[in-house]
Structures are given as C-alpha cells and as structure tokens.
N, C-alpha and C positions, 0 to 999 in steps of 0.2 A: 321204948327202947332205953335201956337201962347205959352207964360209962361202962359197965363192965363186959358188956357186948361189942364192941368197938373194937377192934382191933391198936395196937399203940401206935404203927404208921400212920393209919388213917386219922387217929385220931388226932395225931400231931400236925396234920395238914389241916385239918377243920379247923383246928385254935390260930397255928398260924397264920398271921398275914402274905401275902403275897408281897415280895421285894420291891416290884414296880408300884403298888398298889400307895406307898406313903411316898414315892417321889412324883406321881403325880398331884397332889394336892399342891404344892408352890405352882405347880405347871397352870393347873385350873384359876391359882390367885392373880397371875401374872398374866393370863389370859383376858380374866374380869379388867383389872388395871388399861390392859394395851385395847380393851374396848372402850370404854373411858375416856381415853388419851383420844381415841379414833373421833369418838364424838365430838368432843369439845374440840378439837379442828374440822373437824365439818361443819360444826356452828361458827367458828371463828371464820371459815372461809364462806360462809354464806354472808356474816355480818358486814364483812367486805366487798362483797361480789353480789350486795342486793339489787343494785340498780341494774345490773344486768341478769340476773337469773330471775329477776319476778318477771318482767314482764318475757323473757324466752318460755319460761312456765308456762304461762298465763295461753301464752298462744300457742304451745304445743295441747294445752286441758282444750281450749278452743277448737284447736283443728282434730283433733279426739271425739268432741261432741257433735261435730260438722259431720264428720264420716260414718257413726252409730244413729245418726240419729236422720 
C-alpha cells in the first residue's frame, strides 16, 4: 500500500497524535512518583510499628497454617 493510496483525511489521522495521548505521559510520571512516595512510608511506618506488627504477622501466618494444615 503505497502514500498515494491513502486518502488525505485519513492520512492526517495516522500521522497525527491523539491530544490526550501527550497529556497522559506527566500523568503515568507522577503516578510512578506517588508509588514511590506510597512505599517509602509504608517502610517508614513498618520501621516504626515493628514491635507490633511482627509478631501480629507472625501469628496471624501461624493461625493460617493451623487451619490448612
């Protein structure tokens, strides 16, 4: 399929990008960012909150293996 079979509407839609199409890219970087951010306070509230969540962990892994097993 050769340019000159193409029609000039259509073809102007092929080459074109779509308007939404470049404002989503900041959207997907600030996205990566606000997971990031997510994390490292979920580590920071574990790093604080160890004496109580290992061992509630521990014994909910415990009562999990009690009742499959």
């Amino acid at each position: 399929m050769n340019a000159k079979s193409i029609p000039p509407a259509v073809a102007d839609e092929i080459i074109a990008l779509p308007e939404d199409q470049t404002a989503s890219m900041p959207s997907r970087v600030n996205t990566s960012f606000n997971g990031g951010l997510f994390i490292l306070a979920l580590f920071t509230v574990l790093y604080f909150t160890h004496e109580i969540v290992i061992p509630v962990l521990l014994a909910f892994i415990t009562k999990l293996v009690r009742v499959f097993t």
